[in-house]
C-alpha positions in Angstrom: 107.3 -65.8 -11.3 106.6 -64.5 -7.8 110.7 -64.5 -7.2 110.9 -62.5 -10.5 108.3 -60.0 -9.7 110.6 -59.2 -6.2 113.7 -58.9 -8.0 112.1 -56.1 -10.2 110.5 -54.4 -7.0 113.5 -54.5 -5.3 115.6 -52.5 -7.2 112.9 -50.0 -7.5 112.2 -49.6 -4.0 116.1 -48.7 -3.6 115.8 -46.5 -6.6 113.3 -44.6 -4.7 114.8 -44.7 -1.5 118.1 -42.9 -2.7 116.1 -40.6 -4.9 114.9 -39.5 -2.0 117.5 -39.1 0.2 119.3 -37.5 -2.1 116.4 -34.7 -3.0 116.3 -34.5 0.6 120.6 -33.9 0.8 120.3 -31.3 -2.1 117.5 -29.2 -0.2 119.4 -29.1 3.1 122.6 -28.1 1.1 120.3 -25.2 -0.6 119.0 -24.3 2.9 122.4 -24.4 4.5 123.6 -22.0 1.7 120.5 -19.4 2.1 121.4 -19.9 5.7 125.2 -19.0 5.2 124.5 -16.2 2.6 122.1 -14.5 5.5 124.5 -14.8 8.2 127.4 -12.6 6.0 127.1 -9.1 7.4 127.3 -6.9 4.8 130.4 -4.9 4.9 131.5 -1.6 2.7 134.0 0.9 2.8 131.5 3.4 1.4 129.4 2.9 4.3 131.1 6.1 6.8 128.1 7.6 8.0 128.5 8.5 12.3 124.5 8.8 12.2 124.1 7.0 16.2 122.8 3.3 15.6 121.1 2.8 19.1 119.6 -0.3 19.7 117.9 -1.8 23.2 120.6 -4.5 25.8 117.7 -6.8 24.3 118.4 -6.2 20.5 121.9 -5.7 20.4 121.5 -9.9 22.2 119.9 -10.5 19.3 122.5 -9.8 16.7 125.9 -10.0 18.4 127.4 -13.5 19.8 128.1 -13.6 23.6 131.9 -12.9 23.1 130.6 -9.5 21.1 128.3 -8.7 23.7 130.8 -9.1 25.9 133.5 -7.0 24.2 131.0 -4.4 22.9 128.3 -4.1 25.3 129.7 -4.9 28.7 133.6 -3.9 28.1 135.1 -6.9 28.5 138.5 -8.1 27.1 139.3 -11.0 25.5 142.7 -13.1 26.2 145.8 -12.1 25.0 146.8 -14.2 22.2 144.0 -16.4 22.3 141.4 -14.0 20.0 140.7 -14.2 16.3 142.5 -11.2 14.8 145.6 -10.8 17.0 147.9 -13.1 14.4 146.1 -12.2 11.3 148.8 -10.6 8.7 146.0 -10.9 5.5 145.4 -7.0 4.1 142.2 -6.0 4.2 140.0 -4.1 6.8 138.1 -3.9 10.2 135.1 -2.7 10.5 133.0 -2.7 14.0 131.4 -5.9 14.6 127.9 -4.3 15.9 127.4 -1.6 13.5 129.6 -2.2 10.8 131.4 0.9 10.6 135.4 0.6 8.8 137.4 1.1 11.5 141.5 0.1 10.5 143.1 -1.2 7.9 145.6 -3.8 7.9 148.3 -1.2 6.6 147.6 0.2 9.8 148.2 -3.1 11.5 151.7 -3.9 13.7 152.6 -6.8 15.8 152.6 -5.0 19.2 153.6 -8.3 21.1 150.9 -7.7 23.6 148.6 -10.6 22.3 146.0 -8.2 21.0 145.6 -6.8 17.2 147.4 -3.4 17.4 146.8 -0.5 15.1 148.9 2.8 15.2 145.9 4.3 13.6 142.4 4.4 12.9 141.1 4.7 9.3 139.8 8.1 9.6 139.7 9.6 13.4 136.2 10.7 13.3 135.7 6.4 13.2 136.5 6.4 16.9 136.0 8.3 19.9 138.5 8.0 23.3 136.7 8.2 26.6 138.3 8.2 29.5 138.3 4.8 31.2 139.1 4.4 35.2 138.6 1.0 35.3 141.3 -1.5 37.4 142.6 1.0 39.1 144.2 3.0 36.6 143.8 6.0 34.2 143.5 5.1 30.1 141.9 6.0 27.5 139.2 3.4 25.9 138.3 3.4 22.6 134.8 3.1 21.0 132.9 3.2 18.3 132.0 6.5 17.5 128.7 5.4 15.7 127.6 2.4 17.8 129.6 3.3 20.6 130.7 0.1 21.2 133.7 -0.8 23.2 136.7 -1.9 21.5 139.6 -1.7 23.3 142.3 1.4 24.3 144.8 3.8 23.4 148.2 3.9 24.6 151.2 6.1 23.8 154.1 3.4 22.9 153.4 2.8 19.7 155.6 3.1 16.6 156.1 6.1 13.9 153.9 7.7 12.7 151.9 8.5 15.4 153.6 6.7 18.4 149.9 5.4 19.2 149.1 1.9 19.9 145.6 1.0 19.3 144.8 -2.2 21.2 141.8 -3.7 19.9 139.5 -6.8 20.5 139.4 -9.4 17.8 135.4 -9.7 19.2 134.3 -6.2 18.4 135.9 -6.0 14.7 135.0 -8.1 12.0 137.4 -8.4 9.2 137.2 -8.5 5.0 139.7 -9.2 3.2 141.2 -6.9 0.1 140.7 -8.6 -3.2 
């Protein structure tokens, strides 16, 4: 009787055990999700207001990665064709990565061979501001944000019709959405 009594407890004991495990797999999925859906910045093509989004060295840490900061904040440049956006022929749109403003659209987009995503224009020219940028020993003209004022990259003059412009832009200060 004793052997029977263990072979009912058994199977209950594993019953509860995977029970468990799995109530404990479905709320870390459910977390993970919320977790996911949080992370998504929220972009829109409605959202074109230049009001001047200033934010601290200390909070602008706090919501861009290190390669944004980087980019954004500190000026840097990322690697010829080793960055996110440079081979990306999806349509769709870029919109600053710190502030979220639309920047270019993919119709916009050319394959500049320089290793970085090339635009020959900006969605609307109010969306970006050139500053002059005597960095490395040479005279160019660097291209910001004109609402977070962000660095994104620079403006040259060999790029093709219409406006013989060639945007050169960091993958690490856009973010990109696909059109539907």
């Amino acid at each position: 009787m004793k052997l029977y009594k263990q072979l009912l407890v058994l199977p209950a004991i594993a019953f509860s055990f995977i029970a468990c495990m799995q109530a404990n797999k479905s709320e870390k999925v459910i977390t993970e999700a919320k977790s996911t859906m949080q992370e998504q910045p929220v972009l829109s093509l409605t959202d074109t207001s230049l009001k001047k989004v200033i934010k601290t060295d200390a909070e602008w840490k706090k919501v861009l990665t290190a390669n944004e900061y980087s980019v954004l904040r500190e000026k840097g440049t990322e690697r010829p064709f080793q960055n996110e956006f440079n081979g990306n022929h999806k349509k769709g749109h870029y919109f600053c990565a710190a502030c979220k403003l639309p920047l270019f659209s993919s119709e916009a987009k050319f394959e500049s061979g320089t290793g970085w995503p090339s635009f020959y224009a900006p969605i609307n020219k109010n969306r970006v501001k050139e500053v002059v940028d005597k960095s490395m020993g040479m005279v160019r003209g660097e291209i910001v944000c004109a609402r977070c004022d962000g660095h994104l990259g620079h403006l040259f003059d060999d790029g093709p019709r219409p406006t013989g412009l060639r945007y050169c832009m960091n993958s690490a200060a856009m973010l990109f959405q696909e059109s539907k």
